[in-house]
C-alpha positions in Angstrom: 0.0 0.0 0.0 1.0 3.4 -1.0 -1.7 5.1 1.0 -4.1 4.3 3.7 -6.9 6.5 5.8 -8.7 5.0 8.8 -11.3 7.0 10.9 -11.4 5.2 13.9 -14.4 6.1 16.5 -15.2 9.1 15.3 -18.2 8.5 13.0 -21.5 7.5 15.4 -22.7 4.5 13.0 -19.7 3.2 11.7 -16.7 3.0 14.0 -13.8 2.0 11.4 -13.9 3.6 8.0 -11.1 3.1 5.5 -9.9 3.9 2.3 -6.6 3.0 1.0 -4.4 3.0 -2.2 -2.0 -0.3 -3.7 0.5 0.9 -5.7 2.9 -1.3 -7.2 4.4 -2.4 -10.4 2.0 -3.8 -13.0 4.1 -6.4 -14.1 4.3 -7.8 -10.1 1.1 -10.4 -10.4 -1.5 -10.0 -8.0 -4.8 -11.9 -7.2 -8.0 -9.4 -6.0 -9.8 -9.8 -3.4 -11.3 -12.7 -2.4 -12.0 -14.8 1.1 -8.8 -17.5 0.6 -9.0 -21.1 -0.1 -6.1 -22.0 2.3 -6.9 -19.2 5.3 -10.5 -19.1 5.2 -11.3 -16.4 7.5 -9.3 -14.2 5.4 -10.5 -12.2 3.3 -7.5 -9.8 1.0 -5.6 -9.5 -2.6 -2.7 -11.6 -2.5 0.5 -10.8 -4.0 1.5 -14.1 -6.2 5.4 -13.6 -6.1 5.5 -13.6 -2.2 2.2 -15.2 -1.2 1.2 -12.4 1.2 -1.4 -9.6 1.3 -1.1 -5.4 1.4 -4.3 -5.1 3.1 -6.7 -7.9 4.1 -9.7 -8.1 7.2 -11.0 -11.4 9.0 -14.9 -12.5 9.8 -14.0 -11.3 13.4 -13.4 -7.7 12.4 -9.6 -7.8 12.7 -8.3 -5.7 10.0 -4.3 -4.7 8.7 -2.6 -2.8 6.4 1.3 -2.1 5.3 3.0 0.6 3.4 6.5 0.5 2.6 9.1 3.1 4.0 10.9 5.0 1.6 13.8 5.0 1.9 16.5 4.5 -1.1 19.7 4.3 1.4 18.4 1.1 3.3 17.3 -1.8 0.4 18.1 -5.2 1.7 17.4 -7.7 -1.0 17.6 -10.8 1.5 14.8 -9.3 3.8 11.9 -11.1 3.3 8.4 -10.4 2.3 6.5 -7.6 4.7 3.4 -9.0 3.2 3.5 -12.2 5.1 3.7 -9.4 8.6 -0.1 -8.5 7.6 -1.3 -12.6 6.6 0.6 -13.5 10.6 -1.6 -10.3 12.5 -4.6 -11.2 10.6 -4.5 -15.0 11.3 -2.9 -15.0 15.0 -5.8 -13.7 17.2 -3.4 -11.2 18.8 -4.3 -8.3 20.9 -3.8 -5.0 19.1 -0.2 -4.9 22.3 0.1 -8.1 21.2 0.8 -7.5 18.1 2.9 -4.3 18.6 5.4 -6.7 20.9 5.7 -9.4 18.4 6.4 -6.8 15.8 8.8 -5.4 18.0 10.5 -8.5 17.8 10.8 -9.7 14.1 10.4 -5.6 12.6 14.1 -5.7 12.5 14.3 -8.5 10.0 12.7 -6.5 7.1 12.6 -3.7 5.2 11.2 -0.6 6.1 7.4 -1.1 6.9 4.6 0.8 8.8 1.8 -1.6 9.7 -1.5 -0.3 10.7 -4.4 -3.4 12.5 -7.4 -3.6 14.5 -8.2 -6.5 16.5 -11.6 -4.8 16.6 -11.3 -3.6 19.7 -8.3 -1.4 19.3 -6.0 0.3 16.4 -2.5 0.1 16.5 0.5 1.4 14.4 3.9 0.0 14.7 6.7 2.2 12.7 9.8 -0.4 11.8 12.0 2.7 10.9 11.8 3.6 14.8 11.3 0.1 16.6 8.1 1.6 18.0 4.8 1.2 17.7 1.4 2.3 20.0 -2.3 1.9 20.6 -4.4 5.2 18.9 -7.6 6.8 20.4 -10.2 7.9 18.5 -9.4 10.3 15.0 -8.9 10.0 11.3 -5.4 8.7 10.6 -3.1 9.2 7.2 -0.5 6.9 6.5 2.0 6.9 3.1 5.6 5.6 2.6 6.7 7.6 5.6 5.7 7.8 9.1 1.9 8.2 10.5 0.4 11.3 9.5 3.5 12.5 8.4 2.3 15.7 6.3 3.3 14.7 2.7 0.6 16.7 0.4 -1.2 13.9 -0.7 -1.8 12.6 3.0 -2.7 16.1 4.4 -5.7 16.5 1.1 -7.1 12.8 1.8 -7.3 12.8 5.6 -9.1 16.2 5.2 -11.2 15.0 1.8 -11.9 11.7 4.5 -13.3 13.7 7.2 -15.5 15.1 4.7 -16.6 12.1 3.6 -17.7 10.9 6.8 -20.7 13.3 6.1 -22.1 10.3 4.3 -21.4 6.9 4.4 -24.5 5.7 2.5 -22.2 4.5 -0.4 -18.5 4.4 -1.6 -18.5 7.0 -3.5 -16.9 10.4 -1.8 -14.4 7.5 -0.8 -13.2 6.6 -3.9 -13.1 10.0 -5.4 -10.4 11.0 -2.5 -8.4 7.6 -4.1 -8.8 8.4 -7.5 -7.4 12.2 -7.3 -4.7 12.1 -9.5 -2.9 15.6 -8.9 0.2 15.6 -8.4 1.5 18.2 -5.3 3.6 21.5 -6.2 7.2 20.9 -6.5 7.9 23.4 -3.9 5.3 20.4 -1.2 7.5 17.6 -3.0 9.4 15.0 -0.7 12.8 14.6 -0.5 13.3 10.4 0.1 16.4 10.4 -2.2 14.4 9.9 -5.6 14.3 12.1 -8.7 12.1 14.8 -9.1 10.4 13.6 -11.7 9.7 10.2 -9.4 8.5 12.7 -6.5 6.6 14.3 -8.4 4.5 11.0 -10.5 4.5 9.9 -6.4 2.6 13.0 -4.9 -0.8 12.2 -6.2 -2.9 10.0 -4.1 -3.6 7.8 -7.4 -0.8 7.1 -9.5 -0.5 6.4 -13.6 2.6 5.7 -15.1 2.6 2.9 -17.8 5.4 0.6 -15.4 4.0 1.3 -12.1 1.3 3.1 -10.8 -2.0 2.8 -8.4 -3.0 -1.0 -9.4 -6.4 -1.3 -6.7 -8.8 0.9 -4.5 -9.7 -0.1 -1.5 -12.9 0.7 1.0 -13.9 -1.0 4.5 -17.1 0.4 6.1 -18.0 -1.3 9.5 -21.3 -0.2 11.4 -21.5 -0.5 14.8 -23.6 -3.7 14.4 -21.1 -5.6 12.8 -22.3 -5.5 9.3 -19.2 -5.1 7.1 -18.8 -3.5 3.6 -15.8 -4.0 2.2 -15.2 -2.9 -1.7 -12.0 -3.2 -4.0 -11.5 -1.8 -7.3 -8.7 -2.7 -9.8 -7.1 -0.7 -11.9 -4.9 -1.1 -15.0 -1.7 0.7 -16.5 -3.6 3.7 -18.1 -6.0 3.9 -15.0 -9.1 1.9 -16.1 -11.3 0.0 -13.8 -10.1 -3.6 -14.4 -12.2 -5.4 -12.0 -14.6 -5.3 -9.0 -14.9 -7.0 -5.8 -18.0 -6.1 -3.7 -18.8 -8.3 -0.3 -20.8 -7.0 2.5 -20.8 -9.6 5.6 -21.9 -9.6 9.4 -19.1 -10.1 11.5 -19.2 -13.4 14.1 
């Protein structure tokens, strides 16, 4: 994931809202969404190279997402796959501390991730880059390829289009408009994490197009406070075109 929102306890009828961004290579293969064959109480894309997940939710409510760290000084190409970090905290039945001290432990193995869960109870970020991680309260949270809520343009414009949103929750649709803004920031707003400009600058939108690598799926979770569960994924191809649809709404057990 490239980009991830979560308002968490702040809307009256549905306590965890979120809307996040895939970006990756096209030529990586990828599965969409689906409840999986051989973990059945998940239900996520899968990356088919590594056999993990970017962002994936359980029956039980437990949901988790990963970004990357940027960070072109650090690459270690025997680390392994941070997807499989997202398939281990959706699948163990860990607490949301739980999870954070188990993270703690194995963080150091991998490249630089952020990881955001709920067990349904609680949300939780744990930041590899500092060893840390915590429990949040209530508030709408932006997270990109740096650290939580750091104020990179294209956070600051979606957690503020997100709160927005949150005006109605009826459908999907002022969600996936705050994924699909393709604008890229000024240069003067542009990080500085040791690319190009010209890399910065295709990287400042919220949704990405560039015929190698870009913005390949949409993601939206919507769960009321009596369980019921929305959870839609769109997939996108190289030019930007919907490429396929995954719609599920479920009541949690």
């Amino acid at each position: 994931m490239c980009l991830i929102l979560i308002a968490w306890r702040v809307h009256p009828e549905h306590p965890c809202v979120l809307a996040a961004n895939r970006d990756e290579f096209h030529a990586r293969p990828a599965a969409a969404a689906q409840w999986w064959v051989d973990k059945p109480q998940i239900l996520a894309g899968r990356d088919l190279s590594a056999g993990g997940t970017w962002l994936g939710m359980t029956r039980t409510g437990r949901l988790a997402a990963l970004t990357n760290y940027r960070d072109q000084t650090r690459p270690r190409t025997d680390a392994p796959s941070r997807g499989g970090l997202v398939t281990t905290i959706l699948e163990s039945g860990y607490s949301v501390a739980d999870g954070l001290a188990y993270l703690r432990e194995v963080g150091s193995a991998y490249n630089g991730f952020n990881l955001i869960f709920t067990d349904g109870e609680q949300l939780g970020v744990y930041e590899s880059v500092l060893g840390q991680g915590r429990i949040l309260g209530p508030g709408v949270y932006g997270l990109s390829n740096h650290l939580l809520d750091t104020p990179w343009p294209k956070v600051r414009n979606a957690k503020s289009f997100l709160a927005a949103a949150l005006a109605d929750l009826t459908d999907e649709k002022p969600l996936l408009a705050l994924l699909r803004d393709d604008r890229p920031a000024p240069d003067d707003e542009l990080p500085r994490t040791g690319l190009s400009r010209d890399w910065e600058r295709l990287l400042s939108s919220a949704f990405i197009r560039a015929p190698d690598y870009g913005t390949r799926s949409s993601t939206v979770v919507r769960i009321d406070r009596s369980g019921r569960a929305c959870f839609d994924e769109w997939g996108w191809d190289a030019a930007g075109a919907e490429a396929g649809r995954t719609r599920l709404q479920f009541d949690l057990e």
